[in-house]
N, CA, C and O atoms as a GROMACS GRO file, in nm:
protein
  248
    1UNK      N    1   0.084  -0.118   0.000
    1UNK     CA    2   0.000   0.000   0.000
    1UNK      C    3   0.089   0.125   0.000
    1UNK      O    4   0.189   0.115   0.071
    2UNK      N    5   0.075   0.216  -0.052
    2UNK     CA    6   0.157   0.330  -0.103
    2UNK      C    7   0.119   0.441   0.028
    2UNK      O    8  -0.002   0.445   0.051
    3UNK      N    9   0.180   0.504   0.090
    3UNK     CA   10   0.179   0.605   0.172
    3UNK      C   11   0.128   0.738   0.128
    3UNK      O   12   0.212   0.803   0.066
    4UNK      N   13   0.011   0.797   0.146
    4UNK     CA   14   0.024   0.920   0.069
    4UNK      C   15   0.071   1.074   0.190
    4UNK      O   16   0.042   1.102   0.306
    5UNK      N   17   0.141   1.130   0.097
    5UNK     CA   18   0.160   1.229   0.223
    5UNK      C   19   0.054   1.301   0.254
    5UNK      O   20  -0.048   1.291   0.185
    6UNK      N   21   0.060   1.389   0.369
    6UNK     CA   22  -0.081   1.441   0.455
    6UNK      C   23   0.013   1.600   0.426
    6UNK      O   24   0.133   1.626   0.435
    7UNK      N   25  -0.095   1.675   0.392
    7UNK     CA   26  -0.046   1.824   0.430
    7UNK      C   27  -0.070   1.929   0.563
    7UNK      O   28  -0.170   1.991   0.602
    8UNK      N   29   0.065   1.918   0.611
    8UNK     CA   30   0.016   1.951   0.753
    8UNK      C   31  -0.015   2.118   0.792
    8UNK      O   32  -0.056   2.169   0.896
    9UNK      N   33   0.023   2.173   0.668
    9UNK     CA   34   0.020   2.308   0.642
    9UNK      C   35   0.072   2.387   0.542
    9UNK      O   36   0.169   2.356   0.473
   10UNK      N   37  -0.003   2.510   0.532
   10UNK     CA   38  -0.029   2.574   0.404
   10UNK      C   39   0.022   2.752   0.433
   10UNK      O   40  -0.051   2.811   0.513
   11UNK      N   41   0.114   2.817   0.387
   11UNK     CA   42   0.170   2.968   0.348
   11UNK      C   43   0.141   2.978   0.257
   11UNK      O   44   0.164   2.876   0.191
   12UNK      N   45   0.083   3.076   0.190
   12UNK     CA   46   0.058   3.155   0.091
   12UNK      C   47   0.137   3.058  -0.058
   12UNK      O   48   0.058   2.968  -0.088
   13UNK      N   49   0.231   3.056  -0.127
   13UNK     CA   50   0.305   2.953  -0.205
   13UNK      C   51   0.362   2.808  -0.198
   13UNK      O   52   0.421   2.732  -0.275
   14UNK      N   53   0.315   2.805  -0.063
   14UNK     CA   54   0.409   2.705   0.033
   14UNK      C   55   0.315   2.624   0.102
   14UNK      O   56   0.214   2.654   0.166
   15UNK      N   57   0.382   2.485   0.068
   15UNK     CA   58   0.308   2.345   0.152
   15UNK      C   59   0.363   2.283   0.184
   15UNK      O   60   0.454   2.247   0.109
   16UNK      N   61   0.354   2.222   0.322
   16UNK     CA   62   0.459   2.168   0.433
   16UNK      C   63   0.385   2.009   0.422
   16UNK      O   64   0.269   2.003   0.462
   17UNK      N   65   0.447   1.888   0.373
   17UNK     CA   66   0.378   1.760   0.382
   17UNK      C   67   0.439   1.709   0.510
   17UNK      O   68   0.527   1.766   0.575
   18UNK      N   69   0.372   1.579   0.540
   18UNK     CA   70   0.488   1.468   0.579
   18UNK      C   71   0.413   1.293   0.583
   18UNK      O   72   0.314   1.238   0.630
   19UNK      N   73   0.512   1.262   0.515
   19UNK     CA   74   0.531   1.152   0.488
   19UNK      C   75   0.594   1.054   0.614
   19UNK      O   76   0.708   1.071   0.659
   20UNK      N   77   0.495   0.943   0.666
   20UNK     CA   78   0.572   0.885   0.795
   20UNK      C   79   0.622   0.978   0.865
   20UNK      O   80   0.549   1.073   0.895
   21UNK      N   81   0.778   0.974   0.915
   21UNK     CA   82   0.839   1.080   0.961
   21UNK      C   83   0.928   1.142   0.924
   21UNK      O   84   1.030   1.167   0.988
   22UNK      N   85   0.895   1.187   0.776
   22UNK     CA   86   0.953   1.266   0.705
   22UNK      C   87   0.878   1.373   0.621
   22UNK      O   88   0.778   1.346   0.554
   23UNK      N   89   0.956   1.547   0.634
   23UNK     CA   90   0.886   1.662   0.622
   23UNK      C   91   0.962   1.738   0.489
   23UNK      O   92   1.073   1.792   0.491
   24UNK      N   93   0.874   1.728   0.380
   24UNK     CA   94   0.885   1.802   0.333
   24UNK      C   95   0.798   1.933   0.262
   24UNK      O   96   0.678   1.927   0.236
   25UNK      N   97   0.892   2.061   0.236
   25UNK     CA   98   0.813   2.179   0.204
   25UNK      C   99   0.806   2.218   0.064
   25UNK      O  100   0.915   2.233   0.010
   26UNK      N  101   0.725   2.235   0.009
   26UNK     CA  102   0.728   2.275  -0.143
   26UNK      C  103   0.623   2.385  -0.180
   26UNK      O  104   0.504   2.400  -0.149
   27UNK      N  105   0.701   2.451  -0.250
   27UNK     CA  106   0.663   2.574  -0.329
   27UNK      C  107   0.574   2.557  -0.445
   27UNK      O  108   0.627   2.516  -0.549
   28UNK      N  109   0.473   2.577  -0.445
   28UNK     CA  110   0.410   2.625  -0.573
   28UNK      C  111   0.446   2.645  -0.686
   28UNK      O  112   0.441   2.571  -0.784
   29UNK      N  113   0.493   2.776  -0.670
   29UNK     CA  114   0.515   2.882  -0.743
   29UNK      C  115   0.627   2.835  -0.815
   29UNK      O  116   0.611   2.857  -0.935
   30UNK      N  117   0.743   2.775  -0.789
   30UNK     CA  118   0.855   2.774  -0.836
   30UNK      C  119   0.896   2.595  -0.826
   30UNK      O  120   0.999   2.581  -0.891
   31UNK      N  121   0.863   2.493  -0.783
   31UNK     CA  122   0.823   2.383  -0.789
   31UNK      C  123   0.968   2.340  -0.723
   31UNK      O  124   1.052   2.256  -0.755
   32UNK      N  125   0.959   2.435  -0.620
   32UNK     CA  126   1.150   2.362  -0.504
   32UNK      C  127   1.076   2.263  -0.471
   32UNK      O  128   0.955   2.260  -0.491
   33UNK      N  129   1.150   2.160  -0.411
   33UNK     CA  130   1.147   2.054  -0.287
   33UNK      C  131   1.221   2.091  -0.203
   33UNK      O  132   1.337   2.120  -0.231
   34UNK      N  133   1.170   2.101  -0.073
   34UNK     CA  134   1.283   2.078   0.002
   34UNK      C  135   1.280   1.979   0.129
   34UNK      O  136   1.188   2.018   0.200
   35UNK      N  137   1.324   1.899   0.170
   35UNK     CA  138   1.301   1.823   0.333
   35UNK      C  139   1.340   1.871   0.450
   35UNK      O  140   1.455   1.913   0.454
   36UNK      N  141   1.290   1.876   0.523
   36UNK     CA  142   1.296   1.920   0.624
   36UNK      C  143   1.299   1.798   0.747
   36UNK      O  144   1.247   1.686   0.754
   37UNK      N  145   1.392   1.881   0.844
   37UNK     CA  146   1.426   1.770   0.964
   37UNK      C  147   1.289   1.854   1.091
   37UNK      O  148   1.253   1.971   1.101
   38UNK      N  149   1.242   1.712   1.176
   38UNK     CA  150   1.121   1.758   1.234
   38UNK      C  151   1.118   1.844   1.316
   38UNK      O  152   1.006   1.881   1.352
   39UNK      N  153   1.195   1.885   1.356
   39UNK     CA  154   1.247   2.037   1.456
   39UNK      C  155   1.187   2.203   1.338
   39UNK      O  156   1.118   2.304   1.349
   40UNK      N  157   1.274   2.130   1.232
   40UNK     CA  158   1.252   2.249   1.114
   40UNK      C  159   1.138   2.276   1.053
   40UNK      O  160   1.103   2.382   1.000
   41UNK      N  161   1.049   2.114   1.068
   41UNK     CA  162   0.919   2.209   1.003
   41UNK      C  163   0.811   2.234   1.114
   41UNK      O  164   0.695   2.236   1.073
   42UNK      N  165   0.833   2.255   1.261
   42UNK     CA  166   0.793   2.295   1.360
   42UNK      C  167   0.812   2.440   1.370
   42UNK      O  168   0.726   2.528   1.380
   43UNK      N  169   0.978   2.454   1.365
   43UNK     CA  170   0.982   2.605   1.366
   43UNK      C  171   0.899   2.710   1.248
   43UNK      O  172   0.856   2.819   1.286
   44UNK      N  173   0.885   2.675   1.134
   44UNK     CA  174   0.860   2.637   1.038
   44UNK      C  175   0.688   2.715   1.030
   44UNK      O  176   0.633   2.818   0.991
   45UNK      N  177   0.668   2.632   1.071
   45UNK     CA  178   0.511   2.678   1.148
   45UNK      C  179   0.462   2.752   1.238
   45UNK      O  180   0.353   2.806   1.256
   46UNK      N  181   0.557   2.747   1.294
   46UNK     CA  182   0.523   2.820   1.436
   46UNK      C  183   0.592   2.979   1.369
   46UNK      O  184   0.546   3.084   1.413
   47UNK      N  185   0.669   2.983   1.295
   47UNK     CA  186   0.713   3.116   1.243
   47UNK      C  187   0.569   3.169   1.144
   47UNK      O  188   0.524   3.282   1.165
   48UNK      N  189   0.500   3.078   1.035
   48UNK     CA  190   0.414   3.122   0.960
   48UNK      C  191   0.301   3.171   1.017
   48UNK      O  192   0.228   3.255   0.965
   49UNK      N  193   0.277   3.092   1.183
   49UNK     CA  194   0.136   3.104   1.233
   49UNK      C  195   0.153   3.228   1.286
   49UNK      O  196   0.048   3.290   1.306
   50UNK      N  197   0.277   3.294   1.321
   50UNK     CA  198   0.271   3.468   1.374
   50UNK      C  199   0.312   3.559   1.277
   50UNK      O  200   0.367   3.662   1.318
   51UNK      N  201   0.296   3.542   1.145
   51UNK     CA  202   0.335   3.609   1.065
   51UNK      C  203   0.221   3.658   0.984
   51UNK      O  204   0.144   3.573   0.939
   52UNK      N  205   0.198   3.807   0.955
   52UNK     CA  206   0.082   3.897   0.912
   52UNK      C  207   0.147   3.942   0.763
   52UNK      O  208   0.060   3.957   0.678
   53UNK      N  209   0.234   3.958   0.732
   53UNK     CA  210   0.271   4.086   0.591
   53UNK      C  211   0.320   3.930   0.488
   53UNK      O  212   0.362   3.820   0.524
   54UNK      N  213   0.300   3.972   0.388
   54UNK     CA  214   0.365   3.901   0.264
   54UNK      C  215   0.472   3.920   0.191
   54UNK      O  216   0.515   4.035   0.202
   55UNK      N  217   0.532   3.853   0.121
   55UNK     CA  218   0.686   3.905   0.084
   55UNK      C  219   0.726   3.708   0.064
   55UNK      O  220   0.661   3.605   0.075
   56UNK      N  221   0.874   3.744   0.028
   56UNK     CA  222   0.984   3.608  -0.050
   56UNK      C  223   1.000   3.528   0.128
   56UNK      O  224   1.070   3.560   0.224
   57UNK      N  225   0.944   3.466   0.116
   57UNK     CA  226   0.987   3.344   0.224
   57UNK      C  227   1.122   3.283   0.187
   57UNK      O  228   1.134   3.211   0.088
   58UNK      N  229   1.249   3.320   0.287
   58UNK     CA  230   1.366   3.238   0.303
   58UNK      C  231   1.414   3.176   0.442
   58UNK      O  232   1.468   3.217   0.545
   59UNK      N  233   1.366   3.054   0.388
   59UNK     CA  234   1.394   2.914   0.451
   59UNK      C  235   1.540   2.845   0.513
   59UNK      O  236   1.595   2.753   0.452
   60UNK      N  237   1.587   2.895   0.624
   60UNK     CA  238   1.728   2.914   0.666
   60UNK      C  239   1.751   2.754   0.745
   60UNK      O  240   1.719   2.731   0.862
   61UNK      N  241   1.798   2.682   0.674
   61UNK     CA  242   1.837   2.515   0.717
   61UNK      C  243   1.977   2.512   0.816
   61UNK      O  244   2.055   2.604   0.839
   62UNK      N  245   1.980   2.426   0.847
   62UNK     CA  246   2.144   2.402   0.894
   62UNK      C  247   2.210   2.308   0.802
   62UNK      O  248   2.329   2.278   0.819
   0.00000   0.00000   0.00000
């Protein structure tokens, strides 16, 4: 049976999946992938959910 990912959240261009326990974020607009470690797409969220103005979302990894 094939896993489908769940979208755990949504920014303006931007959709945060995860698959089992693995997170990744993808852009719309410009068709990035990126994965994310589960710390990162916490912060991730918790940065989008207090954020009011619009503008270029940059996504700062380690």
């Amino acid at each position: 049976m094939d896993v489908k990912a769940k979208l755990i959240h949504r920014w303006m261009n931007y959709e945060l999946f995860k698959t089992g326990d693995k997170f990744e974020l993808f852009n719309a607009r410009t068709g990035e992938k990126r994965r994310l470690t589960k710390d990162e797409a916490h912060a991730w969220v918790k940065d989008r959910n207090y954020r009011t103005s619009t503008g270029t979302i940059e996504l700062i990894t380690k």
